[in-house]
C-alpha positions as CSV (number, residue, x, y, z in Angstrom):
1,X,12.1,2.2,3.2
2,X,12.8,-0.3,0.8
3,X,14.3,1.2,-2.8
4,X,14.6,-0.6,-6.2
5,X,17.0,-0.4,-9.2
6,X,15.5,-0.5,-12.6
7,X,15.7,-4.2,-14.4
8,X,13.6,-4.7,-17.6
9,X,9.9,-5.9,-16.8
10,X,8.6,-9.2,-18.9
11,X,6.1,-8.7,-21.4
12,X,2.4,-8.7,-20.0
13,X,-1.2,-8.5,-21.2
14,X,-2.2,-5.0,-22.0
15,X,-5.9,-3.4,-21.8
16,X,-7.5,-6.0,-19.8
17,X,-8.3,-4.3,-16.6
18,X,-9.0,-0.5,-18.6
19,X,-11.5,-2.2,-20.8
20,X,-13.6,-2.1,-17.3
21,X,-13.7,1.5,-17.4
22,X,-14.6,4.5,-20.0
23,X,-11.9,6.4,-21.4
24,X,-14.0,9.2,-21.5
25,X,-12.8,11.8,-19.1
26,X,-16.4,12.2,-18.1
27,X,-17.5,9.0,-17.1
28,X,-18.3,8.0,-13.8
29,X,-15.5,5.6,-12.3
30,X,-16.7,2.7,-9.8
31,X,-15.3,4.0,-6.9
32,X,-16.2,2.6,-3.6
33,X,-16.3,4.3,-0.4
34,X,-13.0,4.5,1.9
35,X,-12.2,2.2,4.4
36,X,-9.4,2.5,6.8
37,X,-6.2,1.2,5.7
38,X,-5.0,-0.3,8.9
39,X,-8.0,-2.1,9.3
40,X,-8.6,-3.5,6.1
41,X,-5.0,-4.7,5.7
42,X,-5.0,-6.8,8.8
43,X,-8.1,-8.2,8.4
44,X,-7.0,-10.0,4.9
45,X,-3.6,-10.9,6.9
46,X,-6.0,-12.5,9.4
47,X,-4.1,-16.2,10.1
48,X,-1.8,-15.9,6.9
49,X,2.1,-16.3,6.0
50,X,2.7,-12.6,5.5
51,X,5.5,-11.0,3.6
52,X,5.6,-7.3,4.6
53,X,7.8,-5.3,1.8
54,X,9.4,-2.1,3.8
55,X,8.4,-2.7,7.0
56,X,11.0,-1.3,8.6
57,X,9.4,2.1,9.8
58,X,12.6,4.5,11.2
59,X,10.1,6.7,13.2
60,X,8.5,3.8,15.3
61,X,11.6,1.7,15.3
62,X,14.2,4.8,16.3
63,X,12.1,7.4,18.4
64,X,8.9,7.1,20.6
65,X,5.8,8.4,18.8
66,X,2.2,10.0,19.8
67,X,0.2,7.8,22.0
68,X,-2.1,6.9,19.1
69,X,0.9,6.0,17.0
70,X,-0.3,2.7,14.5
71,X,2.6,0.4,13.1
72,X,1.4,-1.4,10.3
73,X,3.7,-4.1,10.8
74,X,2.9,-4.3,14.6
75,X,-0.9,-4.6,13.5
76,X,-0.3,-7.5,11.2
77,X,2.1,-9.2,13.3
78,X,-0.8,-9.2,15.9
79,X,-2.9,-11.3,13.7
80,X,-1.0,-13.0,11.1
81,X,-0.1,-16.6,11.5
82,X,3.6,-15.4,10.6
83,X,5.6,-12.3,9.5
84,X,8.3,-11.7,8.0
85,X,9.5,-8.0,7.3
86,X,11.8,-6.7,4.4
87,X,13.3,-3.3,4.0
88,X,16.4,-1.9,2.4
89,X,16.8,1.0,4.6
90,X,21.2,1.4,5.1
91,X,20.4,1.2,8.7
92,X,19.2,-3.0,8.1
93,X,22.4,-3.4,5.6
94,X,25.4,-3.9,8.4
95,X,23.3,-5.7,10.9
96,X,21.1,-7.7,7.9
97,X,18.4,-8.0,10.3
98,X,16.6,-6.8,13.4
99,X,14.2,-8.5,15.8
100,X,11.3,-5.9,16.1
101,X,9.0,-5.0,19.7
102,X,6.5,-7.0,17.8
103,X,8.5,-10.0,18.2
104,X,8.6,-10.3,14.3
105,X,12.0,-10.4,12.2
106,X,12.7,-8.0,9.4
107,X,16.0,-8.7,7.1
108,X,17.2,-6.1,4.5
109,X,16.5,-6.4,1.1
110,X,16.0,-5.2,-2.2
111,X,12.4,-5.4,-4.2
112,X,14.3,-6.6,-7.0
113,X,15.9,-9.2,-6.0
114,X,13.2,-10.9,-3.6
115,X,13.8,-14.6,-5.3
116,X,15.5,-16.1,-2.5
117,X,13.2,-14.9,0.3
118,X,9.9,-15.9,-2.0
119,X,11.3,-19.2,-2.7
120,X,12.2,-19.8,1.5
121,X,9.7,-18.1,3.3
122,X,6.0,-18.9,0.6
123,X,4.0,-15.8,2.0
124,X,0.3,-16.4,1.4
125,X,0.0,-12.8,1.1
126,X,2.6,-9.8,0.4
127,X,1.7,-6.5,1.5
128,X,3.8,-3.4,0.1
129,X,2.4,-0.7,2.5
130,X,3.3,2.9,1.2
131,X,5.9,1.6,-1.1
132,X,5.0,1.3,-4.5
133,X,5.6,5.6,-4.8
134,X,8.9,5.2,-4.1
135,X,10.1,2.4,-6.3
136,X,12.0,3.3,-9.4
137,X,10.7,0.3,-11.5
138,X,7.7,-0.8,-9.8
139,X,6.3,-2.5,-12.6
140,X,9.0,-4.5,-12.7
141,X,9.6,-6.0,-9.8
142,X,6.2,-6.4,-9.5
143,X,6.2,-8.4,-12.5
144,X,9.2,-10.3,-11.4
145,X,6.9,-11.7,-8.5
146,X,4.3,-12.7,-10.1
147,X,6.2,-15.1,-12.3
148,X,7.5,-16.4,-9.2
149,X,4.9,-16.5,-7.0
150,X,1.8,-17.0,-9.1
151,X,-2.0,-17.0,-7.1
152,X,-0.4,-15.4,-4.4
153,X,-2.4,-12.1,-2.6
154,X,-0.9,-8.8,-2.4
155,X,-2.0,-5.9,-0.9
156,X,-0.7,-2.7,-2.0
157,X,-1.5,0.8,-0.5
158,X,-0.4,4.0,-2.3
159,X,-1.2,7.9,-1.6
160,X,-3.7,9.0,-3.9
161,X,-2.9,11.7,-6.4
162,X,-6.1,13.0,-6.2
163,X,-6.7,13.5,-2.4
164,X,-8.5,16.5,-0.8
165,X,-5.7,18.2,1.0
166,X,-3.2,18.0,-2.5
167,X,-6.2,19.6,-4.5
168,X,-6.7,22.1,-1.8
169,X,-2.8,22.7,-1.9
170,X,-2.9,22.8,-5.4
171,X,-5.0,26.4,-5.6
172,X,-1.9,27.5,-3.2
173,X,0.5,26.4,-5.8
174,X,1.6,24.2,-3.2
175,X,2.2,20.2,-3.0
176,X,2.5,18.0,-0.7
177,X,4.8,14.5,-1.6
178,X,7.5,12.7,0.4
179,X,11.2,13.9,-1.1
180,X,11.6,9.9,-1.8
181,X,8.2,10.2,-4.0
182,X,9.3,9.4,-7.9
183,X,5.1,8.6,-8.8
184,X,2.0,9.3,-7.2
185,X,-0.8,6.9,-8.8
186,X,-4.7,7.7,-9.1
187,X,-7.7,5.3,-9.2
188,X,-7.0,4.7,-13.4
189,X,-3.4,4.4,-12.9
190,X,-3.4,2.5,-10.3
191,X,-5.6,-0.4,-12.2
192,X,-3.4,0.2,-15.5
193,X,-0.6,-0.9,-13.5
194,X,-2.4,-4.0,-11.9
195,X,-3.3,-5.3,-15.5
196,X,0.5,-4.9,-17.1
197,X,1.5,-7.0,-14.2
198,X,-0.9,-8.9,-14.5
199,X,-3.1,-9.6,-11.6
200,X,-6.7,-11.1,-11.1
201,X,-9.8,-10.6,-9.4
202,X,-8.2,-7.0,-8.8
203,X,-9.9,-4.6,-6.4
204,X,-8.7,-0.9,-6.3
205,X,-10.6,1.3,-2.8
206,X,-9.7,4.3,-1.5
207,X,-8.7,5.0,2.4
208,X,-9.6,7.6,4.9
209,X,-7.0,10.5,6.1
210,X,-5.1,8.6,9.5
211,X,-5.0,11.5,11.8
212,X,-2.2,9.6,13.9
213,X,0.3,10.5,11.4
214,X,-0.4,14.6,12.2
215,X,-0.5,14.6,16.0
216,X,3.4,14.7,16.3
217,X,3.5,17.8,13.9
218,X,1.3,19.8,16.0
219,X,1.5,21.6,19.8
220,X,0.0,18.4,21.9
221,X,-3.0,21.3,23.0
222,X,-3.8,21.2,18.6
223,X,-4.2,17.7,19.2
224,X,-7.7,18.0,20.1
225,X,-8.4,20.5,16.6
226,X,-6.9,17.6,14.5
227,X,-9.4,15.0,15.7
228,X,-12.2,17.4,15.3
229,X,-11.3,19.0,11.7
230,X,-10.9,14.8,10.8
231,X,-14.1,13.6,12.0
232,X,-16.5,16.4,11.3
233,X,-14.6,17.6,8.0
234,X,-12.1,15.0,6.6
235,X,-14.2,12.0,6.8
236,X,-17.4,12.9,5.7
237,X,-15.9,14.8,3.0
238,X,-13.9,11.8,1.4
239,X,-16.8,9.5,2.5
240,X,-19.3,11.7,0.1
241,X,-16.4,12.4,-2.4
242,X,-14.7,9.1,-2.2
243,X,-12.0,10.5,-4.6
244,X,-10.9,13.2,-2.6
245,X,-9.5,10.0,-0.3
246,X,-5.8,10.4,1.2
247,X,-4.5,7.2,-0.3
248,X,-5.6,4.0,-2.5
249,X,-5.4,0.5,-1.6
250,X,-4.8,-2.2,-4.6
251,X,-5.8,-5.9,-3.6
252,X,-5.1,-8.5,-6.1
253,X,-3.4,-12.2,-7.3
254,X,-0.6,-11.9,-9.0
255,X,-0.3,-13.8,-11.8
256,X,-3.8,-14.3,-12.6
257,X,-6.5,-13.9,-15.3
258,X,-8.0,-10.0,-14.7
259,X,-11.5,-10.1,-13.1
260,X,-12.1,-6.4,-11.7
261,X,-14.2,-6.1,-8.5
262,X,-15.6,-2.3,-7.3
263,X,-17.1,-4.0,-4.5
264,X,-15.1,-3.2,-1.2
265,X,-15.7,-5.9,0.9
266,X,-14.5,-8.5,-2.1
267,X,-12.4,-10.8,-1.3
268,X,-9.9,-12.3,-4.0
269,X,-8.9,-16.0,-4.4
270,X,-5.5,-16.2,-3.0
271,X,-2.4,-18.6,-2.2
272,X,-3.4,-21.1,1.6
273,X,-7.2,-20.4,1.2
């Protein structure tokens, strides 16, 4: 998991992308339906030069996992023209890098200070999968790679502050966030952080609940109640109620001039297209 000091982010435009929506706490927000967030993050990594920002994942990489285990970084590797993985777990600092079952490299390193691998390795997209929650300046460093990588893609995914089983918790005075977790972001924070960054042709969607990540916390015999209880409640659920989703996926290029998208199948302008 990659961590970030704070650093002072540059100046940005402010309001663009909110103007989009109605402050009113009772308007209507353009939310699209889920997708799934394996899925929809390959796809756009689909023959591209792909910089994957804490990609080192301790549970696939240290112990074996549930037969319907997903790697994100696997999934891309599969289909990307090239990959190149960055975390700053302590485990990656001594050895500075490891060579993954994937066949793909990942070297440590810090959010903040990304200059040096930007400038060598010119990813056509940067995917920050699960990360942005746990970074203590986000903004910053976001900001930081946009100035130096301008019209470049990046695809972040995020939980969502508003999911079904955190509101269900919620009536049980009960929460349920990562110890590591320092913000949790929602469908209008999520595009207020895009615009002080900024980025362009921005598209914020919401993705489904991955059952895969529950089967190793169950009796393998409650396997078979998790896939039912996600199919027949879960999905339709967050399909109908597209707010209620587990997590949000922000798809834009940095640097640019703000054009929001609600659409989910848009597909920005990006760096190699």
């Amino acid at each position: 998991m990659l961590h970030a000091a704070p650093f002072a982010a540059r100046p940005s435009p402010d309001g663009e992308l909110m103007d989009a929506l109605d402050d009113n706490p009772f308007a209507r927000l353009p939310v699209p339906r889920p997708v799934d967030r394996y899925a929809y993050v390959t796809e756009h990594c689909r023959g591209k030069r792909v910089l994957d920002l804490g990609a080192y994942d301790e549970t696939e990489v240290e112990r074996e996992q549930h037969s319907s285990w997903r790697w994100l970084h696997a999934e891309i590797a599969a289909v990307a023209k090239e990959v190149l993985g960055v975390d700053a777990s302590p485990k990656l600092k001594g050895l500075g890098s490891v060579v993954t079952s994937a066949g793909t490299r990942i070297v440590y390193g810090k959010v903040e200070y990304l200059d040096d691998i930007l400038a060598e390795f010119q990813p056509d997209v940067i995917v920050a999968g699960e990360l942005i929650e746990h970074t203590q300046d986000t903004l910053g460093w976001l900001s930081r790679v946009a100035e130096q990588q301008p019209g470049t893609r990046i695809i972040a995914t995020t939980p969502n502050t508003t999911s079904v089983i955190n509101v269900l918790l919620a009536l049980l005075r009960r929460e349920i966030a990562h110890p590591d977790h320092i913000q949790v972001y929602s469908f209008r924070t999520l595009r207020t952080l895009a615009s002080r960054v900024p980025m362009g042709t921005l598209t914020v969607l919401p993705y489904y609940y991955n059952r895969h990540l529950f089967y190793n916390r169950v009796p393998r015999w409650a396997s078979s109640i998790v896939t039912f209880a996600d199919v027949l409640v879960m999905r339709p659920l967050q399909w109908l109620f597209p707010l209620l989703s587990t997590g949000l996926i922000l798809d834009g290029v940095l640097g640019s001039v703000v054009t929001v998208t609600t659409h989910q199948q848009a597909a920005p302008a990006q760096r190699g297209s």
